[in-house]
Every structure is written in C-alpha cells, then in structure tokens.
CHARMM internal coordinates of N, CA and C (Angstrom, degrees):
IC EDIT
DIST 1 N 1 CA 1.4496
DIST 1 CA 1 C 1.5286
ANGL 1 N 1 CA 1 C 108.61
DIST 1 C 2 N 1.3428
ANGL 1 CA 1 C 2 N 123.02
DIHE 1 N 1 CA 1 C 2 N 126.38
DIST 2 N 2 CA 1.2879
ANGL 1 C 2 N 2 CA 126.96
DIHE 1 CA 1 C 2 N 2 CA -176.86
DIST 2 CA 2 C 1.4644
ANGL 2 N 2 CA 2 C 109.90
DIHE 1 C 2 N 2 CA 2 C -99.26
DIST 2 C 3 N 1.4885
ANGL 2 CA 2 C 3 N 104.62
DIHE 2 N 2 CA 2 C 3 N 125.26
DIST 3 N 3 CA 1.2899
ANGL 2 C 3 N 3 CA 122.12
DIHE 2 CA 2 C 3 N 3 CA 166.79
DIST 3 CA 3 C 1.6454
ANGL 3 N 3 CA 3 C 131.14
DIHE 2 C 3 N 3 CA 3 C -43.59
DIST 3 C 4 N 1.4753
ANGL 3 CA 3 C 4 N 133.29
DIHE 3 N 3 CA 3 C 4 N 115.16
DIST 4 N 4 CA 1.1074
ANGL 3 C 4 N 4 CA 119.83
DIHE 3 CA 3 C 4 N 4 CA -169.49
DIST 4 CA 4 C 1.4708
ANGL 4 N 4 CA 4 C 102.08
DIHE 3 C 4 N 4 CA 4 C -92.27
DIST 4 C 5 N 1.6408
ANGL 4 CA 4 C 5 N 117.03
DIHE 4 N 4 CA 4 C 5 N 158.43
DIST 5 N 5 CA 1.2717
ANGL 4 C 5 N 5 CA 113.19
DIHE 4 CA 4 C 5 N 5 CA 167.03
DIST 5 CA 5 C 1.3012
ANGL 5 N 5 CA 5 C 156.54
DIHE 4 C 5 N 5 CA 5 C -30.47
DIST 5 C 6 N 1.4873
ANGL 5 CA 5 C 6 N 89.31
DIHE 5 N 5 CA 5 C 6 N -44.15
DIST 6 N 6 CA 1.5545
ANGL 5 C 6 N 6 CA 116.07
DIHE 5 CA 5 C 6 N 6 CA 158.65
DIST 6 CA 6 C 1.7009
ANGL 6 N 6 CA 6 C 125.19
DIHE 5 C 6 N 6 CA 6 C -71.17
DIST 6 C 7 N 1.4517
ANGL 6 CA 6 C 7 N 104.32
DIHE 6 N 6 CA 6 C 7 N -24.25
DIST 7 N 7 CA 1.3745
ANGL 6 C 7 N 7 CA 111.17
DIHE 6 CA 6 C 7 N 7 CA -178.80
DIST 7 CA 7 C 1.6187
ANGL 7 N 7 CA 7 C 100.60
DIHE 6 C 7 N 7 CA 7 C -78.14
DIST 7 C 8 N 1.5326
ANGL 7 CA 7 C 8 N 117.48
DIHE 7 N 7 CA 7 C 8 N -34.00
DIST 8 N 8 CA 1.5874
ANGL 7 C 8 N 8 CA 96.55
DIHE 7 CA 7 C 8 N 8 CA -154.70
DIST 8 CA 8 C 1.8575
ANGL 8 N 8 CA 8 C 93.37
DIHE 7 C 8 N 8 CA 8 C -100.95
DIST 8 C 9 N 1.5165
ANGL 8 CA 8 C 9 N 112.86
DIHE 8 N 8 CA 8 C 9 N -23.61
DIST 9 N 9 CA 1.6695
ANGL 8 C 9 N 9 CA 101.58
DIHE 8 CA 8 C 9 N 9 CA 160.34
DIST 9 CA 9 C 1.4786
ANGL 9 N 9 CA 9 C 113.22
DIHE 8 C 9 N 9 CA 9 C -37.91
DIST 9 C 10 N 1.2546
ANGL 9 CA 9 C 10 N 121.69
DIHE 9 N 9 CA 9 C 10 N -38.91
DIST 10 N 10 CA 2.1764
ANGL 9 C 10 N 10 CA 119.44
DIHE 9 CA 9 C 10 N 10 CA -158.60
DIST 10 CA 10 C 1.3899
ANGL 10 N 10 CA 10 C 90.22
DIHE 9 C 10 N 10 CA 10 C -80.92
DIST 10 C 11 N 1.9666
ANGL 10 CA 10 C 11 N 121.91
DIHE 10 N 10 CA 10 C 11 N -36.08
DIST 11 N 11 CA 1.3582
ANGL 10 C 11 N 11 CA 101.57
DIHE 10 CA 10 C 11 N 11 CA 179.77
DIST 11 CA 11 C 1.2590
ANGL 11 N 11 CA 11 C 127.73
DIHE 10 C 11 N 11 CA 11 C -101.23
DIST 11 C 12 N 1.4669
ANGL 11 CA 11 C 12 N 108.50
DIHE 11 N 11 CA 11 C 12 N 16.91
DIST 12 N 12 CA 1.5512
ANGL 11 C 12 N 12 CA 125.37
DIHE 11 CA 11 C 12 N 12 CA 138.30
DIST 12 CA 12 C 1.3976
ANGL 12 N 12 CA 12 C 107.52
DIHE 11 C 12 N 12 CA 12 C -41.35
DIST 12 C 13 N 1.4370
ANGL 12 CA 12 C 13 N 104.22
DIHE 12 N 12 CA 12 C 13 N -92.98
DIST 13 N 13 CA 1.4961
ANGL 12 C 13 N 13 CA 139.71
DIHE 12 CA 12 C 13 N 13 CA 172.98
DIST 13 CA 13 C 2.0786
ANGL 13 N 13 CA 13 C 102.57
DIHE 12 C 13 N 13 CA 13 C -11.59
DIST 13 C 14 N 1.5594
ANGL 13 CA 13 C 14 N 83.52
DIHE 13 N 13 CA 13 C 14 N -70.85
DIST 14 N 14 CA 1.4962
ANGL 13 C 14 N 14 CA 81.86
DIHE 13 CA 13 C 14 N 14 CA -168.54
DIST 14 CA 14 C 1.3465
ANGL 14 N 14 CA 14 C 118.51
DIHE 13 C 14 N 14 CA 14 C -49.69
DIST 14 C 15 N 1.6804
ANGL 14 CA 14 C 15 N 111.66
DIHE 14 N 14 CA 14 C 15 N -57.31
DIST 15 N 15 CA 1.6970
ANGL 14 C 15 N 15 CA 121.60
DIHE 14 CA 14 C 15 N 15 CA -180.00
DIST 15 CA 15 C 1.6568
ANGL 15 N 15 CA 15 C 119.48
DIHE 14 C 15 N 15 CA 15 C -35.26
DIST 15 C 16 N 1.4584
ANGL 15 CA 15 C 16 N 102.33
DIHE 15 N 15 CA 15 C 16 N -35.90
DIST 16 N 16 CA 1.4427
ANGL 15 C 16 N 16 CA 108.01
DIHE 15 CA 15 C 16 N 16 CA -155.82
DIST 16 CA 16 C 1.5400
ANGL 16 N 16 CA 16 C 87.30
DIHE 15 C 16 N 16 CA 16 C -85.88
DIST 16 C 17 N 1.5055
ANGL 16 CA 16 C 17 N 131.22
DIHE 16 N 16 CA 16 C 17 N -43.87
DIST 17 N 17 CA 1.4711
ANGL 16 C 17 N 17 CA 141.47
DIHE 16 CA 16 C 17 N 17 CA -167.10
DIST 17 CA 17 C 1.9434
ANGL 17 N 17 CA 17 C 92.11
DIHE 16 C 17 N 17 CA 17 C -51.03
DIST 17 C 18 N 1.8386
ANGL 17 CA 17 C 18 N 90.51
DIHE 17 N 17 CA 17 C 18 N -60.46
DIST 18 N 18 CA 1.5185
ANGL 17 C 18 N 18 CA 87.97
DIHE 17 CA 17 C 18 N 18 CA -157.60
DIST 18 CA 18 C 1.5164
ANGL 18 N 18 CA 18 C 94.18
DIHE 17 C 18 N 18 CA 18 C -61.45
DIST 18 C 19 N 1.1689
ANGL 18 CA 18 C 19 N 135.59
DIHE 18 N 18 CA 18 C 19 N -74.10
DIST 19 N 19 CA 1.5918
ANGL 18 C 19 N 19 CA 120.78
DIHE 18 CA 18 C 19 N 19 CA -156.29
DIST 19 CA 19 C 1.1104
ANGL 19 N 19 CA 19 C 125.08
DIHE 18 C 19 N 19 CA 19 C -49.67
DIST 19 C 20 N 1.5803
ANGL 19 CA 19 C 20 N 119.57
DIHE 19 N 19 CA 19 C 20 N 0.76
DIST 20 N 20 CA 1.4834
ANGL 19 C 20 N 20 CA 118.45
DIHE 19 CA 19 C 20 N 20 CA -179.07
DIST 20 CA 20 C 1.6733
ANGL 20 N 20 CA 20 C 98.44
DIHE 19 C 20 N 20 CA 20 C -95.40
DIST 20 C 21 N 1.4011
ANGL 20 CA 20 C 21 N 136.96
DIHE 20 N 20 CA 20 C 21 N 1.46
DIST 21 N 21 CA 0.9756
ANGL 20 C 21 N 21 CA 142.59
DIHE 20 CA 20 C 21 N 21 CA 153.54
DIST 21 CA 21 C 1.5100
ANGL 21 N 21 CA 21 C 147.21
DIHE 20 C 21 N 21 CA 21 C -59.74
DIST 21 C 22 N 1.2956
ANGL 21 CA 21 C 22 N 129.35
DIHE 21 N 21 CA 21 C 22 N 109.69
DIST 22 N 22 CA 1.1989
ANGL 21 C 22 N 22 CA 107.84
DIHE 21 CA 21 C 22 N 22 CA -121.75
DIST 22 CA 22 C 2.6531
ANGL 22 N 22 CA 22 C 84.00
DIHE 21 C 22 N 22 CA 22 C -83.09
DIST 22 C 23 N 1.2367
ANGL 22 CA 22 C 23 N 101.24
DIHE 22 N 22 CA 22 C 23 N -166.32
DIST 23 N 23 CA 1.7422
ANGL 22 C 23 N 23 CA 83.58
DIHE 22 CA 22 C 23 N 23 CA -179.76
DIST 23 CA 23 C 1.4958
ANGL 23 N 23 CA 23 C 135.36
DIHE 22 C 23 N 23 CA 23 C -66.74
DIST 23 C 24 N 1.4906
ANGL 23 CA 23 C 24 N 89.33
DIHE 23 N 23 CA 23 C 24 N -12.15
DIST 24 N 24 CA 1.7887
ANGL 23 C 24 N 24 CA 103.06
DIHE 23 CA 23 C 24 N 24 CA 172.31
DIST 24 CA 24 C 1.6852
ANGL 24 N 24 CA 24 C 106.57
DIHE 23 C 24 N 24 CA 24 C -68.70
DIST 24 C 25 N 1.8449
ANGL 24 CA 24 C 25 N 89.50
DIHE 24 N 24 CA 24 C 25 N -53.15
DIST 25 N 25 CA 2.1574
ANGL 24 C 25 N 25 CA 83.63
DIHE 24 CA 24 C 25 N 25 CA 178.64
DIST 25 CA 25 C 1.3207
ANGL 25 N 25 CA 25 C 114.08
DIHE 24 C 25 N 25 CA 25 C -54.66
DIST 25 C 26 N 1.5892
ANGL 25 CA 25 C 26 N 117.82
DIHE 25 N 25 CA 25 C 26 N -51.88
DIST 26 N 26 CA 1.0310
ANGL 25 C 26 N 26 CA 102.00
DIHE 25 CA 25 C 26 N 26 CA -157.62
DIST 26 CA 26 C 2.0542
ANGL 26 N 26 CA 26 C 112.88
DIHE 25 C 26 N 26 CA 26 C -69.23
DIST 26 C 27 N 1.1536
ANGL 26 CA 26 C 27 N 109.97
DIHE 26 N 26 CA 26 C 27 N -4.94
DIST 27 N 27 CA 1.9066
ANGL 26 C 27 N 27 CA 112.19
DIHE 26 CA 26 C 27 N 27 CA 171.53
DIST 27 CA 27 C 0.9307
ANGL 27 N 27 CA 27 C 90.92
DIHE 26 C 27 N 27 CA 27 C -83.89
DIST 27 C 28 N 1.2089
ANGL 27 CA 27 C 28 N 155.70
DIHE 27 N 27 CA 27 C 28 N -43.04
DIST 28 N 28 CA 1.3641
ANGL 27 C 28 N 28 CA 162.63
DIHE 27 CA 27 C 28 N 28 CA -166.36
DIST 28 CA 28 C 2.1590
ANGL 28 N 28 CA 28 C 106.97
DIHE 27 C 28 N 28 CA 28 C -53.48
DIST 28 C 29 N 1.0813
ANGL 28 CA 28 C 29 N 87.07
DIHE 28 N 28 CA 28 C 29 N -43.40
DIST 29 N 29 CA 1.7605
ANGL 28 C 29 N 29 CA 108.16
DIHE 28 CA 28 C 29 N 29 CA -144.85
DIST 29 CA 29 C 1.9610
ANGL 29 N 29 CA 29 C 84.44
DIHE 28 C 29 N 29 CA 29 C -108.84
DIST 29 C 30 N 1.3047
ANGL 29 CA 29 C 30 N 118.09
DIHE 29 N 29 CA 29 C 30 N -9.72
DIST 30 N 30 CA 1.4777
ANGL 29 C 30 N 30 CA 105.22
DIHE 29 CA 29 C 30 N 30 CA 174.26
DIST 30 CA 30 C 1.5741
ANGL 30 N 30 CA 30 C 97.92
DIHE 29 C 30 N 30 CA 30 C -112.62
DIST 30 C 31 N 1.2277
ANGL 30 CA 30 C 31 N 122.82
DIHE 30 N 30 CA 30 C 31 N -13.18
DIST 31 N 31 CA 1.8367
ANGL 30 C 31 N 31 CA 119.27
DIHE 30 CA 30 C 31 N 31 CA 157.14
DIST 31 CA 31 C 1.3292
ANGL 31 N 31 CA 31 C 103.90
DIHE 30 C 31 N 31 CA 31 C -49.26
DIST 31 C 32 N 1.2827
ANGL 31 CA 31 C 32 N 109.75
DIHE 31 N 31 CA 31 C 32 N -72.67
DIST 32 N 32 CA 1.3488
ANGL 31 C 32 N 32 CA 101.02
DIHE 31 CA 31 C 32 N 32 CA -148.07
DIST 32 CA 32 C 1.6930
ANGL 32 N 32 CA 32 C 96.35
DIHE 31 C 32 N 32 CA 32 C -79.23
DIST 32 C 33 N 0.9172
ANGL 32 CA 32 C 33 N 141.94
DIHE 32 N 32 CA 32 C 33 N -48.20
DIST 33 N 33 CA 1.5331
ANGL 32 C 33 N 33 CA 127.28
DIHE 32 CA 32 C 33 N 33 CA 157.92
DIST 33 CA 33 C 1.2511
ANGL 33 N 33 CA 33 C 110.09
DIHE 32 C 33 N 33 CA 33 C -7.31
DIST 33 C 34 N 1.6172
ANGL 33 CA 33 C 34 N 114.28
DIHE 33 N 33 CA 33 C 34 N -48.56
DIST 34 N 34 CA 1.3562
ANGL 33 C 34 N 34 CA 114.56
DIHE 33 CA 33 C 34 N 34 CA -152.28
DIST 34 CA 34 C 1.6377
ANGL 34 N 34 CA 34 C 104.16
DIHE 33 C 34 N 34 CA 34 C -97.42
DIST 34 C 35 N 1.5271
ANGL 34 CA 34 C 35 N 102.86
DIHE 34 N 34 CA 34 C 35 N -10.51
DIST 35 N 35 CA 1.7888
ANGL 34 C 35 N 35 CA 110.25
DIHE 34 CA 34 C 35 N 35 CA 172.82
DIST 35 CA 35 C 1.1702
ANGL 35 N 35 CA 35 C 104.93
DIHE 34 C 35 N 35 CA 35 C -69.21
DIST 35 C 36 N 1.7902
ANGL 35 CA 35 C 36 N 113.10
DIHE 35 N 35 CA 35 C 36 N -47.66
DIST 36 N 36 CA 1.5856
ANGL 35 C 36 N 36 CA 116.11
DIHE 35 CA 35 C 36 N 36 CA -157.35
DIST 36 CA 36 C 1.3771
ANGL 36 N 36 CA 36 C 117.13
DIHE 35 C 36 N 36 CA 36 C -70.22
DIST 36 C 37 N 1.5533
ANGL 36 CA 36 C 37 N 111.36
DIHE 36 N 36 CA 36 C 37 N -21.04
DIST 37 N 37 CA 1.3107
ANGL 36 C 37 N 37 CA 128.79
DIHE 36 CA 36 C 37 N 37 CA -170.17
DIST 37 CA 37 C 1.7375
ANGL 37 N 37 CA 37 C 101.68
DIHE 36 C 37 N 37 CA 37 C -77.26
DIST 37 C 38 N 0.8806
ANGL 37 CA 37 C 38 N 108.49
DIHE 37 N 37 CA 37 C 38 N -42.01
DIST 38 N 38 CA 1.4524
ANGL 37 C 38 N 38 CA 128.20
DIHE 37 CA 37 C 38 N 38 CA -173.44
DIST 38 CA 38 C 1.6624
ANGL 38 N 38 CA 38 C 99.99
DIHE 37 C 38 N 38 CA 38 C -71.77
DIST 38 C 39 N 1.3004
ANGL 38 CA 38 C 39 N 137.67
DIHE 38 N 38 CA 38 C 39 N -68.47
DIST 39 N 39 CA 1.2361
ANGL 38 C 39 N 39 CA 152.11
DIHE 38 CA 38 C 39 N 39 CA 160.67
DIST 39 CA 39 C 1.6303
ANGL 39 N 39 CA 39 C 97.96
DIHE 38 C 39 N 39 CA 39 C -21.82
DIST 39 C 40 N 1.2257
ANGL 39 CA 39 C 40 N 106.71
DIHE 39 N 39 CA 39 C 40 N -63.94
DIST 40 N 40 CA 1.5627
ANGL 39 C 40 N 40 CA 100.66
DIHE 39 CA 39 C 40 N 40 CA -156.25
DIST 40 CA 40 C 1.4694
ANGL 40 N 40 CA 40 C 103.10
DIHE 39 C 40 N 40 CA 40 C -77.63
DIST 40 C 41 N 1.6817
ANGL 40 CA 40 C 41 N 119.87
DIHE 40 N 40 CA 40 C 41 N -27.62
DIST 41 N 41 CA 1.2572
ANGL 40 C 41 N 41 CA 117.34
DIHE 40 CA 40 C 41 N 41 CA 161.86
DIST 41 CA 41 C 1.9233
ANGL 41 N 41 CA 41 C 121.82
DIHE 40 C 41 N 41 CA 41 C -52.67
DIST 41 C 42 N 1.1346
ANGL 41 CA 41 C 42 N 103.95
DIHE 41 N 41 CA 41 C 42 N -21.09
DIST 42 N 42 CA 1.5023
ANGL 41 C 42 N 42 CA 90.92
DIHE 41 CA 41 C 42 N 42 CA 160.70
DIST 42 CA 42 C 1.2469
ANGL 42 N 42 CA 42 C 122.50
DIHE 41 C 42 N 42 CA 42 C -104.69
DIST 42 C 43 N 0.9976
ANGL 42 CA 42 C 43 N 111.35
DIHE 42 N 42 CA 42 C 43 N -27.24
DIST 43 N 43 CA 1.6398
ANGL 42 C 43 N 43 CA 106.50
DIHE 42 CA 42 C 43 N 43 CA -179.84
DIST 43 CA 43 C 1.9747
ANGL 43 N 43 CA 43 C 100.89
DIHE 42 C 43 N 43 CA 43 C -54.76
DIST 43 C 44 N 1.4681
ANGL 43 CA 43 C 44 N 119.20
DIHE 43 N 43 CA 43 C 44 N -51.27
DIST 44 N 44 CA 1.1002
ANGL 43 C 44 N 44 CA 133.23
DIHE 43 CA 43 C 44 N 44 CA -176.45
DIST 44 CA 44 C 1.8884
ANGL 44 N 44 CA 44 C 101.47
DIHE 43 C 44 N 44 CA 44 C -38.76
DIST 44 C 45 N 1.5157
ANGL 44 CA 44 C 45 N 113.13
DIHE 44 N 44 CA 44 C 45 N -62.62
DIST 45 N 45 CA 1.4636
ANGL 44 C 45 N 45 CA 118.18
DIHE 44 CA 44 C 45 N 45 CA -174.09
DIST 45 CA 45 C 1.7449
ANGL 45 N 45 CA 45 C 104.66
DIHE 44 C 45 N 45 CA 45 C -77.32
DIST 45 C 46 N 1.1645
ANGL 45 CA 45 C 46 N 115.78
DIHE 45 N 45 CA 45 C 46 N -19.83
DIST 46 N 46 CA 1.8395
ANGL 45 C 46 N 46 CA 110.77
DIHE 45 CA 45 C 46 N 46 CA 146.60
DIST 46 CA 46 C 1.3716
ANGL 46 N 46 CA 46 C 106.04
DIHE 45 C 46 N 46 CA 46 C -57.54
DIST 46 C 47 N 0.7280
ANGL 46 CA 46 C 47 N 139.54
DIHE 46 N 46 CA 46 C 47 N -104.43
DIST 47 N 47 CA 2.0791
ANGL 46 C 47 N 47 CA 158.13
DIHE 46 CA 46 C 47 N 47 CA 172.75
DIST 47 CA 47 C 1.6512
ANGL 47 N 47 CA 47 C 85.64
DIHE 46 C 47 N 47 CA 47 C 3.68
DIST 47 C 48 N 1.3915
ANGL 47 CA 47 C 48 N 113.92
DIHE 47 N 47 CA 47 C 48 N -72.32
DIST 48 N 48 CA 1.5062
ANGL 47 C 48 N 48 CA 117.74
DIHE 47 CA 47 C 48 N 48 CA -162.75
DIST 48 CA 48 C 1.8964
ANGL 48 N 48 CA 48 C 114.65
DIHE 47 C 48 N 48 CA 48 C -60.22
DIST 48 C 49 N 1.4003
ANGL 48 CA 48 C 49 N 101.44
DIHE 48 N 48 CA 48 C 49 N -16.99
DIST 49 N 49 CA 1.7708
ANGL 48 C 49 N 49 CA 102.16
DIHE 48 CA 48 C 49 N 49 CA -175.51
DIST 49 CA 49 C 1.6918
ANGL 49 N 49 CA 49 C 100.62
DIHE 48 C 49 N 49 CA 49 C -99.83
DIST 49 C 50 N 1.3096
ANGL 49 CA 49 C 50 N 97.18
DIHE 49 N 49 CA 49 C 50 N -17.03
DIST 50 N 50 CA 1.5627
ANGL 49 C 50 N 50 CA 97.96
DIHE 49 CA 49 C 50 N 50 CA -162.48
DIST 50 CA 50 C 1.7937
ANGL 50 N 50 CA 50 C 101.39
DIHE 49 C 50 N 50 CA 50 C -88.84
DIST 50 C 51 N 1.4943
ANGL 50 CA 50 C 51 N 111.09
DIHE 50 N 50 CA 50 C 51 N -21.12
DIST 51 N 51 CA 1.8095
ANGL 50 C 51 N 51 CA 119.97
DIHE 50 CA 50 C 51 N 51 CA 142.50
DIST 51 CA 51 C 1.6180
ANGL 51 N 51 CA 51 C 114.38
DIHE 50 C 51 N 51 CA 51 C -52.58
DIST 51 C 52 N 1.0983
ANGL 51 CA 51 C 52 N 112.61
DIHE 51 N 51 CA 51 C 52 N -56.43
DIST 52 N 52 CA 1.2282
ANGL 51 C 52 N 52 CA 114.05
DIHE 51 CA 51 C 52 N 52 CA -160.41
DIST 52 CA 52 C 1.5656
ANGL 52 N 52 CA 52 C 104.72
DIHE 51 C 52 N 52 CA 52 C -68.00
DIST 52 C 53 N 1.1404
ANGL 52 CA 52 C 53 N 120.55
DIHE 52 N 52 CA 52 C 53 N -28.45
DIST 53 N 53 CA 1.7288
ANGL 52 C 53 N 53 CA 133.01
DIHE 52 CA 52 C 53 N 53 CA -168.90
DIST 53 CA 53 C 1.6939
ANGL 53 N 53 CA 53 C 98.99
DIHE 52 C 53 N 53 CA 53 C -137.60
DIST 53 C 54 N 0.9398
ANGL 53 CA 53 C 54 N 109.81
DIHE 53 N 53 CA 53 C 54 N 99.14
DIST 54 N 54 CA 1.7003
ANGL 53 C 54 N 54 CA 103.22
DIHE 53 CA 53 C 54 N 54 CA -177.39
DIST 54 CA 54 C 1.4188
ANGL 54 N 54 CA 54 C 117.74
DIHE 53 C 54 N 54 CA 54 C -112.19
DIST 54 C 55 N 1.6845
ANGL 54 CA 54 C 55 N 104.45
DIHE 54 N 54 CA 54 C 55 N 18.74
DIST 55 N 55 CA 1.4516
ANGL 54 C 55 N 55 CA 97.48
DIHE 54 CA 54 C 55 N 55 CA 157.52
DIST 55 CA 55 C 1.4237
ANGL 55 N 55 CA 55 C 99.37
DIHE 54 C 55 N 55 CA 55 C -100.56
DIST 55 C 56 N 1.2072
ANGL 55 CA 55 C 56 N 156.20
DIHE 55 N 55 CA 55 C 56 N -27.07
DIST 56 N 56 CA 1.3424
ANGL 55 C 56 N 56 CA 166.76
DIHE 55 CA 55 C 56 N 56 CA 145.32
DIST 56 CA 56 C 1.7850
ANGL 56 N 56 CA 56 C 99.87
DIHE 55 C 56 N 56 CA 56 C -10.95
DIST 56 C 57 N 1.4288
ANGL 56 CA 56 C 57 N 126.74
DIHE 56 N 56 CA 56 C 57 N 122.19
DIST 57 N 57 CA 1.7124
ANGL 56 C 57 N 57 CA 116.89
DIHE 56 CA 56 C 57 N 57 CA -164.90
DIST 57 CA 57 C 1.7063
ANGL 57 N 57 CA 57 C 86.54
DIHE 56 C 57 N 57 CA 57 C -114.67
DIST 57 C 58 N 1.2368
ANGL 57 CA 57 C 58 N 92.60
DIHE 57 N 57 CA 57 C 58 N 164.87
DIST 58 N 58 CA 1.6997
ANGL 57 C 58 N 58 CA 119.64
DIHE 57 CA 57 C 58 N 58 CA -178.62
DIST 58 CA 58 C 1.0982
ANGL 58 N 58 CA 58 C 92.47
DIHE 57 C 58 N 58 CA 58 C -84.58
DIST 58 C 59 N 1.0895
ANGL 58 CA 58 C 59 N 86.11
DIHE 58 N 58 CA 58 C 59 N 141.23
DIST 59 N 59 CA 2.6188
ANGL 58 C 59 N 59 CA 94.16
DIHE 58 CA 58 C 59 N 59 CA 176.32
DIST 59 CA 59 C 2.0897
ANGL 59 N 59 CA 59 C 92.36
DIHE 58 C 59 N 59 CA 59 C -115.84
END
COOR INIT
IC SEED 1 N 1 CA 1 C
IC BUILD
C-alpha cells in the first residue's frame, strides 16, 4: 500500500511531536492513541452490524 503525501506529512508531524515529549508524554500520548484505536474499533463493529441489521440504530 503506497503512502499518500498527506499521509506521510502527519507521520512527519507525529514522530517529531512524539519525540519532543519528554517519557511521561510520550505514555501519555500512546493511551490515548491506544483509547482512540479501541473507540473506533467499536464504533467500526457498530457501523458493520448496523449493515447487517439496518433497522437496529447506532447509539
């Protein structure tokens, strides 16, 4: 999968953000990475049941 321009500028962006963090930010800054990832992993298997059954509503 090839990287688009815009994709590898944010992980410019990001790398340089996170290492300027001192080790508290950066545990700090891989939680919530690690919330959002998690978050969007359900919303995603909401989205995917709420196809499968589409009178069933998204909360």
């Amino acid at each position: 999968m090839t990287q688009t321009k815009g994709t590898v500028q944010r992980t410019v962006e990001f790398n340089t953000l996170f290492m300027n963090l001192n080790e508290k930010g950066q545990e700090a800054a891989l939680t919530v990475l690690k919330s959002l990832n998690f978050a969007q992993s359900v919303m995603n298997l909401k989205r995917e049941e709420n196809q499968r059954n589409p009178t069933k509503q998204l909360v």
